[in-house]
PDB file of N, CA, C and O in Angstrom:
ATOM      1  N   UNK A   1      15.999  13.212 -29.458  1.00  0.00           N
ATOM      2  CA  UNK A   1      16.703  13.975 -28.478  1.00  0.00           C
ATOM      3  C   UNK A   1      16.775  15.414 -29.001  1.00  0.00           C
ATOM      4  O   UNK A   1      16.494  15.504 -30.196  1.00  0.00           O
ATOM      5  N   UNK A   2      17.115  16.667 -28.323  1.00  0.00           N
ATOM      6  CA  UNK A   2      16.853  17.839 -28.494  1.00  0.00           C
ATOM      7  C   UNK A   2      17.883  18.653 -27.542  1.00  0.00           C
ATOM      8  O   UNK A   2      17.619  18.636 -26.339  1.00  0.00           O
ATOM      9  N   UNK A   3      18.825  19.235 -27.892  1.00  0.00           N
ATOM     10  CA  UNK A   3      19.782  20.073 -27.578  1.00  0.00           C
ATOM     11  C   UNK A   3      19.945  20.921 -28.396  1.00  0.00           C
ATOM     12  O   UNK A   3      19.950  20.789 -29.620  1.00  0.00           O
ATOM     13  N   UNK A   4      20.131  22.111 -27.606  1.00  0.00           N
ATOM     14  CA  UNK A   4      20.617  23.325 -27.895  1.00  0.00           C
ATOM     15  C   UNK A   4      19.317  23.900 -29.120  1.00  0.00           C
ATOM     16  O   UNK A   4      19.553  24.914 -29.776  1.00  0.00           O
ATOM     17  N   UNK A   5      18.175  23.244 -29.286  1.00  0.00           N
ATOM     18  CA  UNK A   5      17.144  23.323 -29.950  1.00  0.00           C
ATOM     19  C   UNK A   5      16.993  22.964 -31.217  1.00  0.00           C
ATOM     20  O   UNK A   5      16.137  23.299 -32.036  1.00  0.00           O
ATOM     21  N   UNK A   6      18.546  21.751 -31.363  1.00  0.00           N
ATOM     22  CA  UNK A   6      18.569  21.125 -32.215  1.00  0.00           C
ATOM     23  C   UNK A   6      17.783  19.729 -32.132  1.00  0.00           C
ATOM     24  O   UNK A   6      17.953  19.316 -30.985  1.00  0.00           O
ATOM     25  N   UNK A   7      17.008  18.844 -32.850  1.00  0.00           N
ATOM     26  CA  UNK A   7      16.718  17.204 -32.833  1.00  0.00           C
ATOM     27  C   UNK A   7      17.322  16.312 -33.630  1.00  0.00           C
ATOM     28  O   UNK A   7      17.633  16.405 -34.817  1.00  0.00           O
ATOM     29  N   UNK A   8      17.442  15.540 -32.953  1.00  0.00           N
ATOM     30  CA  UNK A   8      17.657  14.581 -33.662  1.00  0.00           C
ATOM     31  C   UNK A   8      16.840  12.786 -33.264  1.00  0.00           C
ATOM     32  O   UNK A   8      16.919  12.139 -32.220  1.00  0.00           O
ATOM     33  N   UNK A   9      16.383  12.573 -34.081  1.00  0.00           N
ATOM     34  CA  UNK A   9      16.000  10.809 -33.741  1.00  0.00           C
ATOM     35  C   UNK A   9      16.834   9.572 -34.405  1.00  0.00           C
ATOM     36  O   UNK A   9      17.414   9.728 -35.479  1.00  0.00           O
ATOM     37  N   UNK A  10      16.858   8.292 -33.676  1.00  0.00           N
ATOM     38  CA  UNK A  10      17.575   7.224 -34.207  1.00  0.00           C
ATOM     39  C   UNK A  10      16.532   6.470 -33.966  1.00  0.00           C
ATOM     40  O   UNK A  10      15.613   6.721 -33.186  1.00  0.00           O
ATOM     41  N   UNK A  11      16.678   5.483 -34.676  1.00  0.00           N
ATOM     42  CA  UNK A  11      15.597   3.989 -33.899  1.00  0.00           C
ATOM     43  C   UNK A  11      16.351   3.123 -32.870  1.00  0.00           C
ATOM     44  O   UNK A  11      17.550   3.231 -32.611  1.00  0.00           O
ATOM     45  N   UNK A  12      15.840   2.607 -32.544  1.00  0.00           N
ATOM     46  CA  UNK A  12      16.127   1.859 -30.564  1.00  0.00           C
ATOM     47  C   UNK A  12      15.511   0.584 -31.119  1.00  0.00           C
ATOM     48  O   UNK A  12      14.448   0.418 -31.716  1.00  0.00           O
ATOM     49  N   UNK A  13      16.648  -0.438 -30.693  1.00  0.00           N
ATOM     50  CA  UNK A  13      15.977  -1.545 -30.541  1.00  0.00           C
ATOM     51  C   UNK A  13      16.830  -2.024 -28.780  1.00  0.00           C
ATOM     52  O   UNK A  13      17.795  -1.801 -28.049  1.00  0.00           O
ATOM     53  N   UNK A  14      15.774  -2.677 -28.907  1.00  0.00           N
ATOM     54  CA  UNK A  14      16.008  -3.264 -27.091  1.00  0.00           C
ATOM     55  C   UNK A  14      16.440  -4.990 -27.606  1.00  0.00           C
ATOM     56  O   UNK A  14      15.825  -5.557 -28.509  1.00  0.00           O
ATOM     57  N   UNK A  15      17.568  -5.620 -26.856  1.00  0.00           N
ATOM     58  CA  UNK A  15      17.942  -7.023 -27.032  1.00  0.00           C
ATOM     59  C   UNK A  15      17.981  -7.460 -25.401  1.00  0.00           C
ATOM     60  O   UNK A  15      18.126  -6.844 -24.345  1.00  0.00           O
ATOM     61  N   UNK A  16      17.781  -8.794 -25.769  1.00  0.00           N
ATOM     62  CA  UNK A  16      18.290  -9.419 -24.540  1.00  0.00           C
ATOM     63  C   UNK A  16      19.760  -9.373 -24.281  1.00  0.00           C
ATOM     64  O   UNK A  16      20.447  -9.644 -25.266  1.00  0.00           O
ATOM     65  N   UNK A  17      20.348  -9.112 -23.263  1.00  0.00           N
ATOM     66  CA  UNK A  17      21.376  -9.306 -22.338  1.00  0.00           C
ATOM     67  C   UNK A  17      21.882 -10.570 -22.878  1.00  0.00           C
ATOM     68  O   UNK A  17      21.221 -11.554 -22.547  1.00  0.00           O
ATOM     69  N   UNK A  18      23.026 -10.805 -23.724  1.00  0.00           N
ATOM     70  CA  UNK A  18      23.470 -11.867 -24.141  1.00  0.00           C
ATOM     71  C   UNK A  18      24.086 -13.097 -22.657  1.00  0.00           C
ATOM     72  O   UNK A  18      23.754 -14.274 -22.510  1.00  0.00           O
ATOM     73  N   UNK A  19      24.637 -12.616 -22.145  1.00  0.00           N
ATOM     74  CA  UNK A  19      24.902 -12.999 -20.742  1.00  0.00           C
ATOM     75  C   UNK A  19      23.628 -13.961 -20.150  1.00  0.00           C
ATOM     76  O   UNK A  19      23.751 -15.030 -19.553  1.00  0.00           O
ATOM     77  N   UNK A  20      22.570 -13.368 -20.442  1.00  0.00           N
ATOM     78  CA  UNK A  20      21.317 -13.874 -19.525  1.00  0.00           C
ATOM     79  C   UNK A  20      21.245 -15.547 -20.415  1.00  0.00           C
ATOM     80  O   UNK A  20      21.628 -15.663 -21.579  1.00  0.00           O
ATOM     81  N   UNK A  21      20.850 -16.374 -19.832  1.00  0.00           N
ATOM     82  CA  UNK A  21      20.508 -17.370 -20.271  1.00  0.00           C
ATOM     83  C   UNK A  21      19.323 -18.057 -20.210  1.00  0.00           C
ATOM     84  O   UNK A  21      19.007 -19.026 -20.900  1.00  0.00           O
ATOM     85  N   UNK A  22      18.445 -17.316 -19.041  1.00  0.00           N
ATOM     86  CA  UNK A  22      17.131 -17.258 -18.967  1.00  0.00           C
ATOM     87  C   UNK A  22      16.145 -17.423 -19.908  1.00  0.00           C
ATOM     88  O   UNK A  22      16.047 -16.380 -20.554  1.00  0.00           O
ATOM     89  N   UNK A  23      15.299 -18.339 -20.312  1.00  0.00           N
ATOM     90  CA  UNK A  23      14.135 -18.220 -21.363  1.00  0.00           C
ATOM     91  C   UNK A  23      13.683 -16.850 -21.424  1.00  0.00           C
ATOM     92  O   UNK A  23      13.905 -16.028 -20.535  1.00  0.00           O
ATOM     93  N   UNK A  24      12.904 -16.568 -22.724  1.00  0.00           N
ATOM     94  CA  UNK A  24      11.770 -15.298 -22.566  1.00  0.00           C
ATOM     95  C   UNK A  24      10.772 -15.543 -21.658  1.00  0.00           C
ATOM     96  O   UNK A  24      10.368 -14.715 -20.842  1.00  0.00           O
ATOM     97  N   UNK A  25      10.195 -17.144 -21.836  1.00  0.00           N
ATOM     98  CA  UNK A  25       9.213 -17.884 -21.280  1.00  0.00           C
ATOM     99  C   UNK A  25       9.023 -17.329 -19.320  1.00  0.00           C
ATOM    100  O   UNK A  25       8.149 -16.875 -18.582  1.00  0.00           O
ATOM    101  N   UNK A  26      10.644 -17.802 -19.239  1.00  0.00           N
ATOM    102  CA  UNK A  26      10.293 -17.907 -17.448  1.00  0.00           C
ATOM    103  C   UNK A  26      10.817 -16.245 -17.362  1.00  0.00           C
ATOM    104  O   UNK A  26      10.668 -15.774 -16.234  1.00  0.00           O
ATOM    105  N   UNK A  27      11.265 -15.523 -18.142  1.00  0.00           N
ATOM    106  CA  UNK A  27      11.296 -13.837 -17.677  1.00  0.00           C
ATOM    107  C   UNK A  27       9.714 -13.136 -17.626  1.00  0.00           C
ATOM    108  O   UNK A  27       9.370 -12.103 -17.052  1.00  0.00           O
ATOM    109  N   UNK A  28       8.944 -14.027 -18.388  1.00  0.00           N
ATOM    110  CA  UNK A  28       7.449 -13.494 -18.691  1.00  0.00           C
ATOM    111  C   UNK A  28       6.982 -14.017 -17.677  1.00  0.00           C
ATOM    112  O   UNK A  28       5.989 -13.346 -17.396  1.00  0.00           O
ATOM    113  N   UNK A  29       7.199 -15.478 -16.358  1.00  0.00           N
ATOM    114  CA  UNK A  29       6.773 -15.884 -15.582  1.00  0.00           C
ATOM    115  C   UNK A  29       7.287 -14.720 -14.545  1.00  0.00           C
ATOM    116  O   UNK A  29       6.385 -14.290 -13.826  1.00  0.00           O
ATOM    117  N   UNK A  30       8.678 -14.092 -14.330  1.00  0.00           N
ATOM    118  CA  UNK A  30       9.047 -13.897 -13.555  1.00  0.00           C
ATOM    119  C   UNK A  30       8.163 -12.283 -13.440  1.00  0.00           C
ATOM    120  O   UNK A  30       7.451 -11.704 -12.621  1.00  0.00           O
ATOM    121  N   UNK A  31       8.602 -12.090 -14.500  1.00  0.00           N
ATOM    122  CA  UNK A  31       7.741 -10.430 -14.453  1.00  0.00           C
ATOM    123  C   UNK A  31       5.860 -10.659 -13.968  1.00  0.00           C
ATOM    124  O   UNK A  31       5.240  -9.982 -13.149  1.00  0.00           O
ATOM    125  N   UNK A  32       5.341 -11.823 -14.798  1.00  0.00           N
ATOM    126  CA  UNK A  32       3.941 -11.919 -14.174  1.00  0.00           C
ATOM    127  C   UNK A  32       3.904 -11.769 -12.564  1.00  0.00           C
ATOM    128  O   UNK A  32       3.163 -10.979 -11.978  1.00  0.00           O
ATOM    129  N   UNK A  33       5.044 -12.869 -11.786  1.00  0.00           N
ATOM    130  CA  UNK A  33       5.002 -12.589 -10.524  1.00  0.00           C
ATOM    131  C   UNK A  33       4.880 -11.719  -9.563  1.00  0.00           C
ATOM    132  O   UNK A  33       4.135 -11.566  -8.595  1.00  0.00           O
ATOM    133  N   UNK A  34       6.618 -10.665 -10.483  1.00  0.00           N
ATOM    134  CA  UNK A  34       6.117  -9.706  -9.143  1.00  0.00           C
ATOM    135  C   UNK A  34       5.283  -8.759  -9.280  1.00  0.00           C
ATOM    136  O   UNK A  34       4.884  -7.965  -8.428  1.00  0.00           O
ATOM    137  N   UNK A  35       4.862  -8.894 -10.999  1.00  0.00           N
ATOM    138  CA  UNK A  35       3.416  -7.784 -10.456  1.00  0.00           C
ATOM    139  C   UNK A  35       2.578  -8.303 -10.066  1.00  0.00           C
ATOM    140  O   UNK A  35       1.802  -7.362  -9.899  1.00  0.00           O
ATOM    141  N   UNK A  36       2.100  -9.107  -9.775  1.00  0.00           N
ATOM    142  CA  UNK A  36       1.507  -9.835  -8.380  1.00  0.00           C
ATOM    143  C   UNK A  36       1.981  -9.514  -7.563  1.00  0.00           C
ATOM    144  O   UNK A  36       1.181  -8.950  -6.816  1.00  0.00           O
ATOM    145  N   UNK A  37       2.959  -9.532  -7.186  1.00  0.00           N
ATOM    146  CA  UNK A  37       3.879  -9.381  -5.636  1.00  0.00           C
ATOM    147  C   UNK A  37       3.661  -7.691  -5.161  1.00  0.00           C
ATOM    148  O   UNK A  37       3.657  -7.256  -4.009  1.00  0.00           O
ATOM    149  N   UNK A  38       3.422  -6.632  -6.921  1.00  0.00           N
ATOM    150  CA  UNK A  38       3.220  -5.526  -6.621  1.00  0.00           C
ATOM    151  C   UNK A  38       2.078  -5.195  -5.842  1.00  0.00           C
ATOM    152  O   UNK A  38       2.067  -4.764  -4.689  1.00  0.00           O
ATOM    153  N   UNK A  39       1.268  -5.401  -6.474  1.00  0.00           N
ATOM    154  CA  UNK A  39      -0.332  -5.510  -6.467  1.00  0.00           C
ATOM    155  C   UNK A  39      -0.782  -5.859  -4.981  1.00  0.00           C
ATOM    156  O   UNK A  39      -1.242  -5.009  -4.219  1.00  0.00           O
ATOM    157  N   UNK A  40      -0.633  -6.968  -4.706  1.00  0.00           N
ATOM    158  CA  UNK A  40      -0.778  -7.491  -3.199  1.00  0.00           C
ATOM    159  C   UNK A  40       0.057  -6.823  -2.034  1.00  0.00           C
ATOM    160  O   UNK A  40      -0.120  -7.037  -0.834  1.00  0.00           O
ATOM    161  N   UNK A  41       0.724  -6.225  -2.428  1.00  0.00           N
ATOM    162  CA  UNK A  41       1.859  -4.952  -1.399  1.00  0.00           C
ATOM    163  C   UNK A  41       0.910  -4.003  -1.598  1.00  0.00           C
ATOM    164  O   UNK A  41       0.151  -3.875  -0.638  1.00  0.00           O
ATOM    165  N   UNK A  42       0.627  -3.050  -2.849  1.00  0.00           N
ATOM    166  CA  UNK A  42      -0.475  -2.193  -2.804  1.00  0.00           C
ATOM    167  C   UNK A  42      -1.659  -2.337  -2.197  1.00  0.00           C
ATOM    168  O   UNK A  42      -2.125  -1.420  -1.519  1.00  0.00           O
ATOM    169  N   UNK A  43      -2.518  -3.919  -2.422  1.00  0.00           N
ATOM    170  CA  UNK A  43      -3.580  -3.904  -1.580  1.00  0.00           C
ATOM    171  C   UNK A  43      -3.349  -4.239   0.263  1.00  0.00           C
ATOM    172  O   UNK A  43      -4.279  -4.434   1.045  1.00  0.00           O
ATOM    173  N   UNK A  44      -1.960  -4.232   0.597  1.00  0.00           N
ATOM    174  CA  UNK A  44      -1.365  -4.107   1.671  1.00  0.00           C
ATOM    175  C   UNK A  44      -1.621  -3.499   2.421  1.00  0.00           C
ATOM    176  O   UNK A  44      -2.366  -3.701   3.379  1.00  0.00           O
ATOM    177  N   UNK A  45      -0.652  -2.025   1.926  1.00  0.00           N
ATOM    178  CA  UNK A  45      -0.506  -1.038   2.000  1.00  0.00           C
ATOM    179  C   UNK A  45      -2.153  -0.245   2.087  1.00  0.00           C
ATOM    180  O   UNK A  45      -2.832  -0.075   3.100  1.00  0.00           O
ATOM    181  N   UNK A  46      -2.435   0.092   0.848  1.00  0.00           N
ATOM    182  CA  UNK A  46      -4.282   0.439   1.492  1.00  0.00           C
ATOM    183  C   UNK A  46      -4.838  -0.419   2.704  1.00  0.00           C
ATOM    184  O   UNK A  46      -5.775   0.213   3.191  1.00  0.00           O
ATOM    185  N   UNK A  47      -4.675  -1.354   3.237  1.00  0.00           N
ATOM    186  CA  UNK A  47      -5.445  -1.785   4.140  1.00  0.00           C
ATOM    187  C   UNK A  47      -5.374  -1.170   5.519  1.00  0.00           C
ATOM    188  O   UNK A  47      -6.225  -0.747   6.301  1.00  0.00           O
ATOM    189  N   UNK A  48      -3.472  -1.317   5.548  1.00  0.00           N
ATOM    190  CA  UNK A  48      -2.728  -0.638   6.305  1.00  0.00           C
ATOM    191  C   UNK A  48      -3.251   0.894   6.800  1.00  0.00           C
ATOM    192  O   UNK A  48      -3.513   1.075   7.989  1.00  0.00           O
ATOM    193  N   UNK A  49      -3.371   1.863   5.917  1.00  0.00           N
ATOM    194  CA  UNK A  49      -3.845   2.847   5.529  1.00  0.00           C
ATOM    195  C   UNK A  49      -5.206   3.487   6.117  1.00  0.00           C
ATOM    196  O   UNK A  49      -5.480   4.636   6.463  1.00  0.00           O
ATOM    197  N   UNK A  50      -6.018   2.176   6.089  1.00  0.00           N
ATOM    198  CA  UNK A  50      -7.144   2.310   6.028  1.00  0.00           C
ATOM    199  C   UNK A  50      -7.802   1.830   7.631  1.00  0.00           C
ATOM    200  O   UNK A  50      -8.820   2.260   8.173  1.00  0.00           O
ATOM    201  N   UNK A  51      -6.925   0.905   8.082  1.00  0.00           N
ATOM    202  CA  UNK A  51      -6.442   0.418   9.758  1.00  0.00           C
ATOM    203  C   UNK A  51      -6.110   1.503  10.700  1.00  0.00           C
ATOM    204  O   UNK A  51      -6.486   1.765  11.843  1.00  0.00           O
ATOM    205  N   UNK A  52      -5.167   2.135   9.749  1.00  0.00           N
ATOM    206  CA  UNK A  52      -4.690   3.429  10.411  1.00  0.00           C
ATOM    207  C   UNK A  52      -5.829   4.842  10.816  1.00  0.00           C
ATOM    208  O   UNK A  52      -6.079   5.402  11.883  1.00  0.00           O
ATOM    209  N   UNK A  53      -6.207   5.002   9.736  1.00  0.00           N
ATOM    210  CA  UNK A  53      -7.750   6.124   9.468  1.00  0.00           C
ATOM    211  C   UNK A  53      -8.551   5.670  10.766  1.00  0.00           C
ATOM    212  O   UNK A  53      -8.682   6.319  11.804  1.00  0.00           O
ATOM    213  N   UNK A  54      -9.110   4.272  10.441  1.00  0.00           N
ATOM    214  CA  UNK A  54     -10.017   3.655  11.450  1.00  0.00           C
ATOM    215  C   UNK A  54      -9.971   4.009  13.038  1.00  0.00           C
ATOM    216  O   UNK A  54     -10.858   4.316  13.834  1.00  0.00           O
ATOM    217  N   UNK A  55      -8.272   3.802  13.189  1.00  0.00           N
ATOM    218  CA  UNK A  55      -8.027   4.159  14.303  1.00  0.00           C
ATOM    219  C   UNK A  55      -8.392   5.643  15.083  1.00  0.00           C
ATOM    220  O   UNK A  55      -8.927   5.970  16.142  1.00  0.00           O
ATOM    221  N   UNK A  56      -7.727   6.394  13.821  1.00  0.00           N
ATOM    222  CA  UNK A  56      -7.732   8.162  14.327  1.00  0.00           C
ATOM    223  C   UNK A  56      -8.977   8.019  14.859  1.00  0.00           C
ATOM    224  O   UNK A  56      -9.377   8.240  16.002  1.00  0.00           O
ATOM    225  N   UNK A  57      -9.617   7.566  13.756  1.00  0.00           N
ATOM    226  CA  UNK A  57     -11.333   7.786  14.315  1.00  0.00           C
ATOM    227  C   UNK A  57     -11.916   7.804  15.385  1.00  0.00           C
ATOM    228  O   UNK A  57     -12.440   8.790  15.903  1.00  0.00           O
ATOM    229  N   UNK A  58     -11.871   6.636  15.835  1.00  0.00           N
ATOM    230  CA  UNK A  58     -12.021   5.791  16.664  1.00  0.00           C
ATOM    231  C   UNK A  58     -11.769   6.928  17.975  1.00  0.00           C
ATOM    232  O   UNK A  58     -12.598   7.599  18.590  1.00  0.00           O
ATOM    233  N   UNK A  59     -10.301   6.841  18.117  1.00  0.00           N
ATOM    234  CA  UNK A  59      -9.904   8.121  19.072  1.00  0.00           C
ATOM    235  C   UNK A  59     -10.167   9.285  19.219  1.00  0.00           C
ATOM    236  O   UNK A  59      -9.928   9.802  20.310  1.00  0.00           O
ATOM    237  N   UNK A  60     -10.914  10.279  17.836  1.00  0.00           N
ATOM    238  CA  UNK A  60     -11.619  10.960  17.870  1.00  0.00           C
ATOM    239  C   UNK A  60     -12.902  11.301  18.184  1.00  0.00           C
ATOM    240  O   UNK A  60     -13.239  12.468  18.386  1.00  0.00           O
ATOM    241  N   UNK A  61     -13.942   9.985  18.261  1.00  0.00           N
ATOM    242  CA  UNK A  61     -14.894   9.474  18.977  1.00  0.00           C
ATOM    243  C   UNK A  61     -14.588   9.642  20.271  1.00  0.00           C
ATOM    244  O   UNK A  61     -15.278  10.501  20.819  1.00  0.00           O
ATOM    245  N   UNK A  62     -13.646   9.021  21.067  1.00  0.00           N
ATOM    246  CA  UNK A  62     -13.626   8.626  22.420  1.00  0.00           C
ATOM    247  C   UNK A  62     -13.595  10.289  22.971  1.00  0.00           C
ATOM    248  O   UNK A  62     -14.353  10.685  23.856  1.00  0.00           O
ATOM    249  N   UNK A  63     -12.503  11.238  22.228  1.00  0.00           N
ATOM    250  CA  UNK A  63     -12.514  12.332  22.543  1.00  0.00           C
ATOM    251  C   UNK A  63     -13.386  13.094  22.827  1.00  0.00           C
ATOM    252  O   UNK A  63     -13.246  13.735  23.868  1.00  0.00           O
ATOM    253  N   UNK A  64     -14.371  13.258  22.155  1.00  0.00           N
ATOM    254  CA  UNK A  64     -15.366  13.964  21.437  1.00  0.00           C
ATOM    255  C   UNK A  64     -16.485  13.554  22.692  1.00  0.00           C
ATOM    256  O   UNK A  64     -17.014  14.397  23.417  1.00  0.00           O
ATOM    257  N   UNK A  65     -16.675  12.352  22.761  1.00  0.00           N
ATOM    258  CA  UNK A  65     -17.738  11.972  23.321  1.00  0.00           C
ATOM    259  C   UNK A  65     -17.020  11.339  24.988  1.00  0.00           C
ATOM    260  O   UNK A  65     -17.487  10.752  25.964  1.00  0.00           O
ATOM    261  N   UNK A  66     -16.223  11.650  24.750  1.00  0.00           N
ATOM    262  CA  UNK A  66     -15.887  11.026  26.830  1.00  0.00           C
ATOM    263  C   UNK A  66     -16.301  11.976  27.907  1.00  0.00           C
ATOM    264  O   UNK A  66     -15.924  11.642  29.030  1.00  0.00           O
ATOM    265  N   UNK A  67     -17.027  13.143  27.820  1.00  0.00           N
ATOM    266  CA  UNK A  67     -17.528  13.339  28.644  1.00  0.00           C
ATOM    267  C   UNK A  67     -19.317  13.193  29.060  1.00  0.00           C
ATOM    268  O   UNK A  67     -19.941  13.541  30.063  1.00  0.00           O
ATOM    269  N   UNK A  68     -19.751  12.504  27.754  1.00  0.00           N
ATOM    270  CA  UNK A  68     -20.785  12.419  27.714  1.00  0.00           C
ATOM    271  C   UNK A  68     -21.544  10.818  28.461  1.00  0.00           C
ATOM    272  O   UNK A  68     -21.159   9.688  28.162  1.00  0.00           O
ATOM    273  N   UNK A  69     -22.336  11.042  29.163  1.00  0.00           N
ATOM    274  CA  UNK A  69     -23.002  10.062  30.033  1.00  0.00           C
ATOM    275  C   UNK A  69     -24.018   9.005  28.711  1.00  0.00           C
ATOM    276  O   UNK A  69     -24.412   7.838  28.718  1.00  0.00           O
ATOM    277  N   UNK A  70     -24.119  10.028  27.808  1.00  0.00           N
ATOM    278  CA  UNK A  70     -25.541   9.225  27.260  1.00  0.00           C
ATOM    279  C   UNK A  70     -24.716   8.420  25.845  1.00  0.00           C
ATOM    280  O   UNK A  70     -25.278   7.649  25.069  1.00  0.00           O
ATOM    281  N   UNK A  71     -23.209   8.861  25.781  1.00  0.00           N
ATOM    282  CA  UNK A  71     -22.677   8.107  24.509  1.00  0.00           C
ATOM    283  C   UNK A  71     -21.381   7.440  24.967  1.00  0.00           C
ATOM    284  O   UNK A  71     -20.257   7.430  24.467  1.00  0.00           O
ATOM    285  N   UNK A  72     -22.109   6.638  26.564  1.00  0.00           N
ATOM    286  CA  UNK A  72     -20.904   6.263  27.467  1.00  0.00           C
ATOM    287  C   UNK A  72     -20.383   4.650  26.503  1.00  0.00           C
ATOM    288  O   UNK A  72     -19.269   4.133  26.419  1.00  0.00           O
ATOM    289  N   UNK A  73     -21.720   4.225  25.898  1.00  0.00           N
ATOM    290  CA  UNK A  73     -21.669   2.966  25.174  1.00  0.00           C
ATOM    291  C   UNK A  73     -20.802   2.698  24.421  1.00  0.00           C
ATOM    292  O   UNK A  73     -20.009   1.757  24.399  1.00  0.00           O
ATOM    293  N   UNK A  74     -21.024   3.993  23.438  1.00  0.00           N
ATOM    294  CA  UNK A  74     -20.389   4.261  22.048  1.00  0.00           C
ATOM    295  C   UNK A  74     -18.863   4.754  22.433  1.00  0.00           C
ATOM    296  O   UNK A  74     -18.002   4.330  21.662  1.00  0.00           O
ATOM    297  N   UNK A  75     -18.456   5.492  23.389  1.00  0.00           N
ATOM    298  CA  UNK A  75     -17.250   5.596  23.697  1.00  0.00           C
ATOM    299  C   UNK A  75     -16.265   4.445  24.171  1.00  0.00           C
ATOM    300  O   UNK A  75     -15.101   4.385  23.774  1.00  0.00           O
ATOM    301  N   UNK A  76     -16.842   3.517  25.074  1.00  0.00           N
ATOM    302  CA  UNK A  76     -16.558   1.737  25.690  1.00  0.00           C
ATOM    303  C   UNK A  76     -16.252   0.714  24.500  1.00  0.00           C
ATOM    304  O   UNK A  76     -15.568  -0.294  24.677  1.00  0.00           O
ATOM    305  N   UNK A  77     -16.954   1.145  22.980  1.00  0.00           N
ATOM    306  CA  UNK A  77     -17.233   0.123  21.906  1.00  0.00           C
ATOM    307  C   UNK A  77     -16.116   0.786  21.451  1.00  0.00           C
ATOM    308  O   UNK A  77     -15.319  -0.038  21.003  1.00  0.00           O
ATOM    309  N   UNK A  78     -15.658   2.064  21.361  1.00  0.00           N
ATOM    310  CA  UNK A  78     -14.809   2.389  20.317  1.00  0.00           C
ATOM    311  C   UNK A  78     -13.257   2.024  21.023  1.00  0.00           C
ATOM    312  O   UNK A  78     -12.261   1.427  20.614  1.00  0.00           O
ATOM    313  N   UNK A  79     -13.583   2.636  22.148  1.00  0.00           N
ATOM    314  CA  UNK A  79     -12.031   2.158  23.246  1.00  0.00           C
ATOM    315  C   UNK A  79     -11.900   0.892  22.807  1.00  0.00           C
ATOM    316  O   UNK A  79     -10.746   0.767  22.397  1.00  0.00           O
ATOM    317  N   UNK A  80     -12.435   0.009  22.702  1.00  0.00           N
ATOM    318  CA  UNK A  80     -12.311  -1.851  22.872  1.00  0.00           C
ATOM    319  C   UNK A  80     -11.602  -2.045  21.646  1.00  0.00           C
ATOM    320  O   UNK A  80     -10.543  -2.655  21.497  1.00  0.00           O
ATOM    321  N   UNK A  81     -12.631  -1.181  20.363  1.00  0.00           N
ATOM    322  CA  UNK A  81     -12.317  -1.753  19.081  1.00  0.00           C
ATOM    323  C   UNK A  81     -10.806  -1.573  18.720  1.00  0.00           C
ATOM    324  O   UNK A  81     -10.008  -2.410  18.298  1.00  0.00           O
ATOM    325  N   UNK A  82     -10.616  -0.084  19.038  1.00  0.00           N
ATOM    326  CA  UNK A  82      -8.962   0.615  19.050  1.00  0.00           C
ATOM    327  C   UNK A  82      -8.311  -0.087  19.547  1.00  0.00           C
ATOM    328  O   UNK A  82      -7.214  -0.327  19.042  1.00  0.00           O
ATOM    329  N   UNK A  83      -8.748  -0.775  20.870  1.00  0.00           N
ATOM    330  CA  UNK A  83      -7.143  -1.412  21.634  1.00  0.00           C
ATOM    331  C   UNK A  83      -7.428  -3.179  20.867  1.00  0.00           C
ATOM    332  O   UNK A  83      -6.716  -4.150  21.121  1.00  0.00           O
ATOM    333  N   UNK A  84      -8.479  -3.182  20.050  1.00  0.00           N
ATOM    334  CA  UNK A  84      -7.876  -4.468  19.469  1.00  0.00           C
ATOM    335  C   UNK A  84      -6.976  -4.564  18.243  1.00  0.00           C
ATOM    336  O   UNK A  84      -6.050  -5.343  18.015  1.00  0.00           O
ATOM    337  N   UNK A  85      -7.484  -3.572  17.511  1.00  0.00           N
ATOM    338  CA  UNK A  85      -6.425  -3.052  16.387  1.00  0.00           C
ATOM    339  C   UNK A  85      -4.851  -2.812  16.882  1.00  0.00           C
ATOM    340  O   UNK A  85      -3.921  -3.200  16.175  1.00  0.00           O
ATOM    341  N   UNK A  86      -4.656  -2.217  18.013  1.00  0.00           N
ATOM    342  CA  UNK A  86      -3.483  -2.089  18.150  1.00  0.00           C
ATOM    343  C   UNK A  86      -3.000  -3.373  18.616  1.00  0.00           C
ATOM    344  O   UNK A  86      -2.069  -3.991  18.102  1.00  0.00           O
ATOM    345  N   UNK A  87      -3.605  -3.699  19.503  1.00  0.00           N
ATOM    346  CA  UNK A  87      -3.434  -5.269  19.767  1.00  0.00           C
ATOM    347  C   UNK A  87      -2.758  -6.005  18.409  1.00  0.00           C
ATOM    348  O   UNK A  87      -1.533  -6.010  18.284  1.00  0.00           O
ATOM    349  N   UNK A  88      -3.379  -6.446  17.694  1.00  0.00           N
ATOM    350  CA  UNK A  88      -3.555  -6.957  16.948  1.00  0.00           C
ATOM    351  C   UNK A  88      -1.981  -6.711  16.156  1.00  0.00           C
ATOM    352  O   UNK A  88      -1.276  -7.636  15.752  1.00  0.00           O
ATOM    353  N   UNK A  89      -1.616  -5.135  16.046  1.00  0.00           N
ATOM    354  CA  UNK A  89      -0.380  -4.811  14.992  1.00  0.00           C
ATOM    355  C   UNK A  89       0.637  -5.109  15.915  1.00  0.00           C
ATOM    356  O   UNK A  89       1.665  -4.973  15.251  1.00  0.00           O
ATOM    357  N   UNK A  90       1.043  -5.523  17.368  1.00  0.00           N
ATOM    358  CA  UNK A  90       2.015  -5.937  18.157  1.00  0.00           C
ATOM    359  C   UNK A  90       2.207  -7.124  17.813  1.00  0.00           C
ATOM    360  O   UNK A  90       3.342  -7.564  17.997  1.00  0.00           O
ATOM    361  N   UNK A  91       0.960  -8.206  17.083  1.00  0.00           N
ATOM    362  CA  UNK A  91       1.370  -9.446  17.160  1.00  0.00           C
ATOM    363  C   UNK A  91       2.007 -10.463  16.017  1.00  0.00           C
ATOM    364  O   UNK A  91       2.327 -11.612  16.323  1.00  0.00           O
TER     365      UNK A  91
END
């Protein structure tokens, strides 16, 4: 620690919570979990993310190209795909 541009250090030891009665065993299960639980929220979340992007797109296509006769296809494919995605996050 460092105040007033003075230091000083101690050593730190970390204990278990005498209170807890919990194994180390199932705290090492429990912590494995939720970083799993993290992880799979993160790859969530990016998908989410990435659903979302898809979409703009998508609508930026339709924009871009809705007045055009010859990319009437590509505008019909992208409308469909968008309203299934949204579809899809109502249900």
């Amino acid at each position: 620690m460092t105040v007033a541009g003075k230091s000083a250090t101690q050593p730190l030891e970390i204990v278990m919570d005498p209170r807890v009665k919990t194994s180390a065993a199932d705290l090492q299960k429990q912590f494995d979990l939720l970083l799993k639980l993290r992880d799979r929220q993160e790859a969530l979340n990016r998908a989410v993310l990435g659903i979302r992007d898809l979409r703009n797109q998508l609508q930026s296509i339709e924009r871009r190209f809705a007045s055009s006769d010859s990319a009437k296809s590509v505008v019909t494919s992208a409308a469909d795909l968008r309203k299934k995605l949204t579809a899809s996050k109502r249900n």
